[in-house]
C-alpha positions as CSV (number, residue, x, y, z in Angstrom):
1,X,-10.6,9.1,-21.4
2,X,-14.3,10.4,-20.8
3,X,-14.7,14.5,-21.4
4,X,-15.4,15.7,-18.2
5,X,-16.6,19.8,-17.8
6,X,-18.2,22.8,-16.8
7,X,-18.1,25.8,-19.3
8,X,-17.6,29.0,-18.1
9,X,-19.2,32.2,-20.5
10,X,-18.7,36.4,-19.5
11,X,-22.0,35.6,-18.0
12,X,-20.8,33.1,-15.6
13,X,-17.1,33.6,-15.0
14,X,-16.2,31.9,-11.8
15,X,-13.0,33.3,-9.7
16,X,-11.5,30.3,-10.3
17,X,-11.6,30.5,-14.2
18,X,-10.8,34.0,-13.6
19,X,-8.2,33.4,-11.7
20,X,-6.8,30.3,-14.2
21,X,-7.1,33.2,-17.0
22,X,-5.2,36.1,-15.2
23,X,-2.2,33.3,-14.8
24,X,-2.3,32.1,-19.0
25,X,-2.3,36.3,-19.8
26,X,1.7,36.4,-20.0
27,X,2.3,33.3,-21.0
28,X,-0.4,33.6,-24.0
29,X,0.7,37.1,-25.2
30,X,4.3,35.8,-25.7
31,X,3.3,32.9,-27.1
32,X,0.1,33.2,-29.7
33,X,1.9,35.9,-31.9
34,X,4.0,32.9,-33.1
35,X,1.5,30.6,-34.5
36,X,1.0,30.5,-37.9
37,X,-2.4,30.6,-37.4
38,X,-2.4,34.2,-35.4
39,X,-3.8,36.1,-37.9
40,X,-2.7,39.9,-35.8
41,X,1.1,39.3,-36.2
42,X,3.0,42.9,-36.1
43,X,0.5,44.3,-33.5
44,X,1.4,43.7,-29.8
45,X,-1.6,41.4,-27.8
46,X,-2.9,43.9,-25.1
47,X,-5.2,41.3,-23.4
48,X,-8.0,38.7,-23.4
49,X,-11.9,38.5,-23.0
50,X,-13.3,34.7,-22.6
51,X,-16.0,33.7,-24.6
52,X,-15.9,30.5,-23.4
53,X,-13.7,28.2,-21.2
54,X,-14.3,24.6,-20.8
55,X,-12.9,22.2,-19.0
56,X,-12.5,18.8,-21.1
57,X,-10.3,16.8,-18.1
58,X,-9.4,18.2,-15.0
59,X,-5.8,19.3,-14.2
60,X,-5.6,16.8,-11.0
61,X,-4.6,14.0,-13.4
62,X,-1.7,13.1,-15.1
63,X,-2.7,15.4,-18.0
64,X,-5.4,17.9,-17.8
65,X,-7.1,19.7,-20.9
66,X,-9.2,23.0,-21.2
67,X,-11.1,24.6,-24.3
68,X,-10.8,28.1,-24.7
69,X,-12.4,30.7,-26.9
70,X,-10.5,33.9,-26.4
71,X,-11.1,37.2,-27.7
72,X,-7.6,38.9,-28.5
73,X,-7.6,42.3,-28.3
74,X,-4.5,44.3,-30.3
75,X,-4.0,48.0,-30.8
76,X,-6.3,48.5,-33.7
77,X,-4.9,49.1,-37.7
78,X,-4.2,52.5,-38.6
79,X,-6.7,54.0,-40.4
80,X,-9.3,50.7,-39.8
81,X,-12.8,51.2,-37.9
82,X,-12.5,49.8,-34.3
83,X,-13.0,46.0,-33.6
84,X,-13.7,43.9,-30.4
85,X,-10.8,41.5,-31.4
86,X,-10.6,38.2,-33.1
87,X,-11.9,35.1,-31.4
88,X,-9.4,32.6,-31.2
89,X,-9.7,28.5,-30.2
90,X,-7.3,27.0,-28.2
91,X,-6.6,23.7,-26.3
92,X,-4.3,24.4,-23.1
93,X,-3.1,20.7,-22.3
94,X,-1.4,21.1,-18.8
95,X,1.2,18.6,-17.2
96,X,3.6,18.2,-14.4
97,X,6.6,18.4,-16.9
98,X,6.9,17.9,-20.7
99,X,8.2,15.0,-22.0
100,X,10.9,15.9,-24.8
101,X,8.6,14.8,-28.2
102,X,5.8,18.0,-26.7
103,X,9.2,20.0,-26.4
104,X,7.4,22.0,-29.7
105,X,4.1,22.5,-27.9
106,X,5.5,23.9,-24.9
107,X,3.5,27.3,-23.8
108,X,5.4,28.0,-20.6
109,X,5.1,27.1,-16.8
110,X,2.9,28.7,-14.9
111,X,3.9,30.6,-12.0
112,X,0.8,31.2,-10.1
113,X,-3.4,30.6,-10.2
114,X,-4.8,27.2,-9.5
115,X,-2.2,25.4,-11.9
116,X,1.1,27.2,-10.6
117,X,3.7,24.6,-10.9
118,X,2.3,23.0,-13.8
119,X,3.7,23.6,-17.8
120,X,1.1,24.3,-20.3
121,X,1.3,23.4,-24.1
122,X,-0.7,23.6,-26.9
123,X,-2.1,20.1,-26.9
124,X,-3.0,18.9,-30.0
125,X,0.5,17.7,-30.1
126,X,-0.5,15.3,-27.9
127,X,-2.0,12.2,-28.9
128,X,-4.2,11.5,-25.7
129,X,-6.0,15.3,-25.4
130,X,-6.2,15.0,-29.0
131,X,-8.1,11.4,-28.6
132,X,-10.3,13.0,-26.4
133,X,-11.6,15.2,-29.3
134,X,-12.4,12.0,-31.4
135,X,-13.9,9.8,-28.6
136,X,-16.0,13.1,-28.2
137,X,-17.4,13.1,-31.5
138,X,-17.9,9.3,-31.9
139,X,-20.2,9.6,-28.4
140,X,-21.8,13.1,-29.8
141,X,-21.2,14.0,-26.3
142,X,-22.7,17.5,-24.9
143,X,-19.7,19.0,-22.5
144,X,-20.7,22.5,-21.3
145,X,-21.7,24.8,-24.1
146,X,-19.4,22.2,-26.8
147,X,-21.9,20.0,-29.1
148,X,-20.0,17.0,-30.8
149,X,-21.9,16.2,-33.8
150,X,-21.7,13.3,-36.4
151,X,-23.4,12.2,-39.3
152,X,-25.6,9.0,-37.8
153,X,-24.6,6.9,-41.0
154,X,-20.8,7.2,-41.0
155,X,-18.8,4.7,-38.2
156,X,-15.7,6.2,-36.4
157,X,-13.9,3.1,-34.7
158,X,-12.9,3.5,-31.7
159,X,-8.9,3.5,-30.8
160,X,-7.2,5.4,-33.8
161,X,-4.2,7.1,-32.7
162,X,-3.8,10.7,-33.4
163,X,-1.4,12.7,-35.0
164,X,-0.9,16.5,-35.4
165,X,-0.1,17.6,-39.0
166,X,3.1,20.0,-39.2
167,X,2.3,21.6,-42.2
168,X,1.7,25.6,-42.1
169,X,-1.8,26.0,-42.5
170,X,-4.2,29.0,-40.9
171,X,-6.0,26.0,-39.5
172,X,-4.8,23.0,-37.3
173,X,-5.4,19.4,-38.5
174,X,-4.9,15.7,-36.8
175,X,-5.1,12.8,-38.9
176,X,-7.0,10.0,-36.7
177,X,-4.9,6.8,-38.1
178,X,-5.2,6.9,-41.8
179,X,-8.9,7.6,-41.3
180,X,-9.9,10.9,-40.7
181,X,-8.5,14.0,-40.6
182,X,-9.9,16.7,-37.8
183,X,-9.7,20.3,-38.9
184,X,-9.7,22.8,-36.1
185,X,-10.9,26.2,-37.0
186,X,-8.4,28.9,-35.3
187,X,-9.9,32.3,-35.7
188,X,-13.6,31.6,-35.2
189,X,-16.9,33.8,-36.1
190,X,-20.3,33.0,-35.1
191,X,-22.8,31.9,-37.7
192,X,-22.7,29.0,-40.4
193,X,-19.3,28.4,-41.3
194,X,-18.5,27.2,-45.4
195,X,-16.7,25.2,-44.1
196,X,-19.2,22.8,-43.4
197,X,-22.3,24.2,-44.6
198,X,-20.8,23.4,-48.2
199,X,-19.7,19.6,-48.3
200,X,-22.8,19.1,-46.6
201,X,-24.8,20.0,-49.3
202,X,-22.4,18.5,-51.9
203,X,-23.0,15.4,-49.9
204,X,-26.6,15.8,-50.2
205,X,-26.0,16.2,-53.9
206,X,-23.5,13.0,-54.5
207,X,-20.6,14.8,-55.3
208,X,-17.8,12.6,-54.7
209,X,-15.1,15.2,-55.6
210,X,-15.4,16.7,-51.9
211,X,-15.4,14.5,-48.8
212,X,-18.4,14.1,-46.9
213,X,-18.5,15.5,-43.6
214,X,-18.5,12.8,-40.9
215,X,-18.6,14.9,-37.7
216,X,-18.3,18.6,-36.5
217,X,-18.4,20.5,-33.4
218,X,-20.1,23.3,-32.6
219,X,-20.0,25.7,-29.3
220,X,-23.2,27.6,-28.3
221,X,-22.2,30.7,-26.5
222,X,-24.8,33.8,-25.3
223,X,-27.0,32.7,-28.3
224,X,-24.5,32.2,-31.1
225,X,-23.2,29.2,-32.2
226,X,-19.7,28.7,-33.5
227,X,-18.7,26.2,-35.8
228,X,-15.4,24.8,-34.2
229,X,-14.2,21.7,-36.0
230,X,-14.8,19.5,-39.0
231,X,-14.2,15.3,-39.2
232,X,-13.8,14.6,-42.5
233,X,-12.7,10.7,-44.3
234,X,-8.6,11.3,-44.8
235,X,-7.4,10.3,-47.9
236,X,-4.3,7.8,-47.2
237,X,-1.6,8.8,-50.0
238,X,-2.8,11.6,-51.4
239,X,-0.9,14.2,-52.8
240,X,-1.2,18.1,-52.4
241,X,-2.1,19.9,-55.9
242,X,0.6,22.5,-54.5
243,X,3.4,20.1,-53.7
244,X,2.8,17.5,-56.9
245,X,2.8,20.2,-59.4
246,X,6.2,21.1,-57.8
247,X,7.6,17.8,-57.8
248,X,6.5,17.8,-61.4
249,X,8.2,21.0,-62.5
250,X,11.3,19.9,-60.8
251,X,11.6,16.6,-62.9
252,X,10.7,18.6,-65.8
253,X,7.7,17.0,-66.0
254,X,4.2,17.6,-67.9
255,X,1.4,19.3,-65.6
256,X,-1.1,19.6,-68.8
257,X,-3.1,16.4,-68.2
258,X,-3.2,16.8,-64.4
259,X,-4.6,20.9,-64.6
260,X,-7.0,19.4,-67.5
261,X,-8.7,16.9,-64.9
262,X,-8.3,19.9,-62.1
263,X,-10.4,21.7,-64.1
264,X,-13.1,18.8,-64.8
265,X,-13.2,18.4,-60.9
266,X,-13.6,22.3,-60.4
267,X,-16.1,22.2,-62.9
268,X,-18.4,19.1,-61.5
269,X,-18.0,21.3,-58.4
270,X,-19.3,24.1,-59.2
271,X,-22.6,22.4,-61.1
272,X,-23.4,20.3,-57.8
273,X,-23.4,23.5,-56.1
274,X,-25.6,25.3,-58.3
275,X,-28.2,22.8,-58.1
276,X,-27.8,22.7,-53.7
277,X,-27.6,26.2,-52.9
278,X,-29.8,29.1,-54.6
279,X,-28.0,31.1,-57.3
280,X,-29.0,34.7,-58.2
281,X,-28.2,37.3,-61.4
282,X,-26.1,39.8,-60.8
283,X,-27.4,43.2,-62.8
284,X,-25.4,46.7,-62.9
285,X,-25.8,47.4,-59.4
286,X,-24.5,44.4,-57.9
287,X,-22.2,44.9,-60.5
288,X,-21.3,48.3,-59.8
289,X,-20.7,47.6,-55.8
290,X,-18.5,44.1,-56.6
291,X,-16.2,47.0,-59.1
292,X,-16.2,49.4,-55.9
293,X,-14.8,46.8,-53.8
294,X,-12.1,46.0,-56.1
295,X,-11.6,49.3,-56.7
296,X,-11.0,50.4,-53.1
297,X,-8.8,47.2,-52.2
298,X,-6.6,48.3,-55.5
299,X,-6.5,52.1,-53.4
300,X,-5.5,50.9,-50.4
301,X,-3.0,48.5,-51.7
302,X,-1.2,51.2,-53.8
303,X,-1.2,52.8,-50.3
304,X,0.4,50.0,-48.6
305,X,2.9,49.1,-51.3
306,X,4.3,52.1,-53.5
307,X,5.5,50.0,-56.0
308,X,2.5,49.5,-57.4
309,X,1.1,53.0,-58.2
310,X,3.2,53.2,-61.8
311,X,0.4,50.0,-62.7
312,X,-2.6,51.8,-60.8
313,X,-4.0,53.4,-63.9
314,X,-3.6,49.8,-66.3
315,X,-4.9,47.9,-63.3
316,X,-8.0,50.2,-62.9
317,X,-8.8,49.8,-66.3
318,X,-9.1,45.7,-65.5
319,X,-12.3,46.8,-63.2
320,X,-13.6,49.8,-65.2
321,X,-13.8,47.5,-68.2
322,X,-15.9,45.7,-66.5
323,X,-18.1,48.1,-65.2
324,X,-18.6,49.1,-69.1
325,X,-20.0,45.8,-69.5
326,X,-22.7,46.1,-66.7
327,X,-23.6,49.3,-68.1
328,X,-24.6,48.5,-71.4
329,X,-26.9,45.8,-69.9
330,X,-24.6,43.0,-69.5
331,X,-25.8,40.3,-66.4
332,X,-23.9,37.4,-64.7
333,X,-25.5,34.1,-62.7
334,X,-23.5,34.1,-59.5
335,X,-23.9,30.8,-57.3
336,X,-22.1,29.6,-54.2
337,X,-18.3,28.8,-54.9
338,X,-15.2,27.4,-53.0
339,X,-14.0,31.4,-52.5
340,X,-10.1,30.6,-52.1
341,X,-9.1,27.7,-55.3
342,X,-6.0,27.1,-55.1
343,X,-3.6,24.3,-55.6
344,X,-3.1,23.7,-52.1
345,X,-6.9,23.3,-51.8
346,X,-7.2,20.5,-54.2
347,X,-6.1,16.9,-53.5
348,X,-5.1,13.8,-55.7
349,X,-5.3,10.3,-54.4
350,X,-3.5,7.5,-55.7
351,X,-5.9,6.8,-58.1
352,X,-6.1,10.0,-59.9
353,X,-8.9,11.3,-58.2
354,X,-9.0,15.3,-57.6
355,X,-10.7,16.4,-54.4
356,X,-11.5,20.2,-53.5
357,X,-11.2,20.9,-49.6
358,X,-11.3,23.8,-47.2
359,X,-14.2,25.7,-48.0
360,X,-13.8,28.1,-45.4
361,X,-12.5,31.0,-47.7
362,X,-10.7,33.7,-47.2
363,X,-10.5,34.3,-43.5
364,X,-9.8,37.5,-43.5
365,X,-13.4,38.2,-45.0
366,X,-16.7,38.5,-42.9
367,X,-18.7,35.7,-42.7
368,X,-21.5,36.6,-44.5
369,X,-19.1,37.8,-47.8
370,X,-17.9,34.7,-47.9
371,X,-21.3,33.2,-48.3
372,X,-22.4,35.3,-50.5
373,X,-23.3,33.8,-54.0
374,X,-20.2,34.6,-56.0
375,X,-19.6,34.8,-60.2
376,X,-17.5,31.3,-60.6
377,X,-14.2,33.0,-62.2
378,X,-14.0,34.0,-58.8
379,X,-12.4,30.9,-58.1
380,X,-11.0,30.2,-61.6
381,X,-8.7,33.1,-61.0
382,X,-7.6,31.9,-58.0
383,X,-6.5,28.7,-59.8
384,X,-4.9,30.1,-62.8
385,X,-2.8,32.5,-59.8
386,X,-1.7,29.4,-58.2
387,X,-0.4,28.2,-61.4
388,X,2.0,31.2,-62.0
389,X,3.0,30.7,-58.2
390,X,4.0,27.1,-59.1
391,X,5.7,28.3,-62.1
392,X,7.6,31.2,-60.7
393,X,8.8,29.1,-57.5
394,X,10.7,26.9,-60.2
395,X,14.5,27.7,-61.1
396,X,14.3,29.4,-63.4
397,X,11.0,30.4,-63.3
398,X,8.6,28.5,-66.2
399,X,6.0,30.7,-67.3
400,X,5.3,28.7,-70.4
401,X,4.7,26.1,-67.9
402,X,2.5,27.9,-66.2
403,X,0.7,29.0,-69.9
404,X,0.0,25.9,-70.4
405,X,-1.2,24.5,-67.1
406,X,-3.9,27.9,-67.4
407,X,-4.8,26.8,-70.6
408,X,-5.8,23.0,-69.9
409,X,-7.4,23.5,-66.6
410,X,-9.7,25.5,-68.4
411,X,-10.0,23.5,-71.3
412,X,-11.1,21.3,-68.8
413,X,-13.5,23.1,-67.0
414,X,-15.4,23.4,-70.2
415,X,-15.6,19.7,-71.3
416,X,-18.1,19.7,-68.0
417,X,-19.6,22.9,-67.5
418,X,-20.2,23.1,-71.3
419,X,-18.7,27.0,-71.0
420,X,-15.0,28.1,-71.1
421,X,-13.9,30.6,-68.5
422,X,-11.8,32.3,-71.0
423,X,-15.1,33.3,-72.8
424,X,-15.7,35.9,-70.2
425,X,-11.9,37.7,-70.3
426,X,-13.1,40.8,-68.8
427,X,-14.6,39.5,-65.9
428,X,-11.9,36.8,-65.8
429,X,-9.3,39.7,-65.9
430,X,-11.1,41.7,-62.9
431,X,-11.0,38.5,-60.6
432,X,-7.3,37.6,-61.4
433,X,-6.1,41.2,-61.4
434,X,-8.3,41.6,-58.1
435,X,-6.3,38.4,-57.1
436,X,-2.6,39.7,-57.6
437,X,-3.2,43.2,-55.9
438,X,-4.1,41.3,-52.6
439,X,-0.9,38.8,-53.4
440,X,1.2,41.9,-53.7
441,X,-0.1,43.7,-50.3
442,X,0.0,39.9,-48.5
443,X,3.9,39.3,-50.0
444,X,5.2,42.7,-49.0
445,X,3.8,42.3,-45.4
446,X,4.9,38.5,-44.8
447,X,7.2,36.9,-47.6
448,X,9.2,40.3,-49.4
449,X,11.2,37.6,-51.2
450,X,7.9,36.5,-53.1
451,X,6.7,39.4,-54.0
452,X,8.3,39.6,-57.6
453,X,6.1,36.6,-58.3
454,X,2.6,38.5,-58.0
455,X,4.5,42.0,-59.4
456,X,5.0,40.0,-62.7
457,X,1.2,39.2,-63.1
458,X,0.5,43.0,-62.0
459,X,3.0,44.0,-64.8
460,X,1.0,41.7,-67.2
461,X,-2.5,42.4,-66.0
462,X,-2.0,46.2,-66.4
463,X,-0.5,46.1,-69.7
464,X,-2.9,43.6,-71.6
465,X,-6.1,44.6,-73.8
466,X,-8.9,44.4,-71.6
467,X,-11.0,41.9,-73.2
468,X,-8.0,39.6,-73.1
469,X,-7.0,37.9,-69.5
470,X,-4.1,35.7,-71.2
């Protein structure tokens, strides 16, 4: 199936794609609020804005397909500066009738426009659109404004059969055979995305502890360019750090060894990084803007959940501490990091290999935050949270588990970098106390029935002598 197209832009809208859009509206404003992706859930979807729709295989087939980058526009936050709207991508796979496997992927039926009579459905559940995608990137083809990309020394055979994974993710991912696996960016920015900007330049260092990018799309819209999509090698049998370390604390099994070698692979990381991308020294002014930021998330957060404010003054002491330290001179190296460690960002493949993935980073940041040289507790903090998680999703709970897990990853981190983390507690505190204040705020709003899990860290975190994190 050759990509076929036209691209339409706000420049250029046709009354056709105007018309193809005006007939998605209801349909898309019942149905994106329930993606896991959709990051504006609890705020009705008053309407769209195309950036850009293109048309990868016309609807007069069997099975047509369009690309679409849609600005959402919600009601804004209370209380938040006004926004244009996220930018969302979407494939719209339209059919006659669904067969009952895309049953999940159904959209609805559209009732009017140049594809009334037709059901639309979110088509990366289909194997064929989603073919399309690779077959695109294996010809680097040039459809519209959509640039398929691929690294000239890395094959992609022809004829692997695609499937969707199920997993909730803020992204979407297909696994191409046991070959690759595609990662579709949902909420899209323009500019240079982490997500491939870093394991590019890991792969220009050798790192083998992140997989090398083999192709990547990008769209070029008004003068911006959006990274879109990442091809990366799949690693057949691999286990995520999230779901192993559950397995293991469910057979009453050891963690130690595996959050030691974690730590080694964080650690050989973070050294191939420094030597890629340019690192800088942060002195008491960066200093004094990272404490406001943390400082002003811990406000708004006490805000947003009450139950915090009895910890507010011990959790402000966390940040002021290290504040104290900037002031009396104190400087830190900050480099380019992953920006959201966590176990379900790490792989192990059958041979005991870690991999770090997703480098995208928080997506609820701005772009240029995100890369933004960082200090590297950043992400150890982020790690040693995701070990309390793990530990607190056990019955009961295993926080000595957990103690120890915290303990060897870092251990481990310091046979490589040649530097404990737990050298620096009161910059390690800031970071994981920073951490748990956004875990509380995220918990209340989506999962109450987790939020005890990042209340127990705040309880500890508030409580414990500032130059000690553990």
């Amino acid at each position: 199936m050759t990509p076929m197209a036209e691209t339409v832009t706000p420049s250029g809208t046709t009354t056709a794609t105007g018309h193809l859009l005006a007939s998605l509206d209801p349909l898309l404003r019942e149905w994106l609020p329930r993606q896991r992706w959709f990051a504006g859930k609890g705020r009705p979807v008053t309407g769209f804005t195309p950036v850009a729709v293109t048309e990868l295989l016309p609807p007069d087939g069997r099975i047509g397909l369009y690309h679409l980058l849609l600005r959402v526009h919600q009601p804004p936050v209370l209380g938040a500066p006004p926004h244009p709207g996220d930018c969302y991508q979407l494939l719209i796979g339209v059919r006659e009738a669904l067969p009952p496997r895309l049953a999940p992927a159904l959209i609805g039926h559209v009732t009017d426009g140049p594809l009334a009579g037709r059901t639309v459905y979110e088509a990366l559940y289909d194997s064929r659109p989603a073919e399309v995608l690779l077959e695109a990137l294996r010809t680097r083809a040039r459809v519209g404004g959509l640039r398929f990309e691929r690294d000239a020394e890395q094959e992609i055979r022809e004829g692997l059969v695609a499937r969707l994974m199920t997993a909730e993710q803020s992204n979407s991912s297909i696994v191409y055979g046991d070959t690759f696996i595609l990662k579709l960016l949902r909420r899209v920015v323009p500019g240079v995305n982490p997500d491939l900007e870093i394991p590019l330049a890991l792969a220009r260092e050798g790192c083998p502890r992140v997989p090398a990018p083999t192709a990547w799309l990008h769209a070029d819209v008004d003068a911006e360019s959006y990274v879109l999509a990442v091809l990366q090698p799949f690693v057949n049998g691999a286990s995520d750090g999230w779901e192993l370390a559950l397995r293991e604390l469910a057979k009453g099994e050891d963690f130690v060894a595996e959050a030691r070698a974690l730590g080694r692979a964080t650690a050989e990381v973070h050294t191939a990084l420094a030597r890629a991308l340019p690192t800088v020294t942060l002195g008491q002014a960066q200093l004094r803007s990272l404490v406001d930021g943390m400082l002003e998330r811990l406000e708004a957060a006490v805000q947003a959940v009450p139950v915090l404010r009895p910890y507010e003054q011990g959790l402000r002491s966390a940040f002021t501490a290290l504040d104290d330290l900037a002031a009396e001179g104190r400087t830190w190296t900050a480099q380019r990091i992953h920006g959201d460690l966590h176990l379900g960002q790490c792989l192990r493949s059958p041979s005991g290999q870690w991999s770090l993935i997703d480098f995208e980073g928080e997506p609820s940041r701005p772009l240029a935050e995100r890369r933004m040289p960082q200090p590297l507790v950043r992400d150890i903090a982020g790690m040693l949270r995701s070990f309390d998680y793990a530990a607190h999703s056990a019955s009961p709970p295993a926080p000595e588990w957990a103690h120890r897990c915290r303990a060897a990853y870092c251990s481990g981190y310091a046979e490589v970098a040649g530097r404990d983390p737990r050298t620096d507690p009161v910059m390690l505190r800031a970071y994981e106390t920073d951490k748990a204040v956004y875990e509380v705020v995220y918990e209340a709003r989506h999962r109450p029935d987790w939020l005890p899990v990042p209340l127990s860290a705040i309880h500890r975190l508030a409580t414990s002598d500032p130059s000690d994190p553990t």
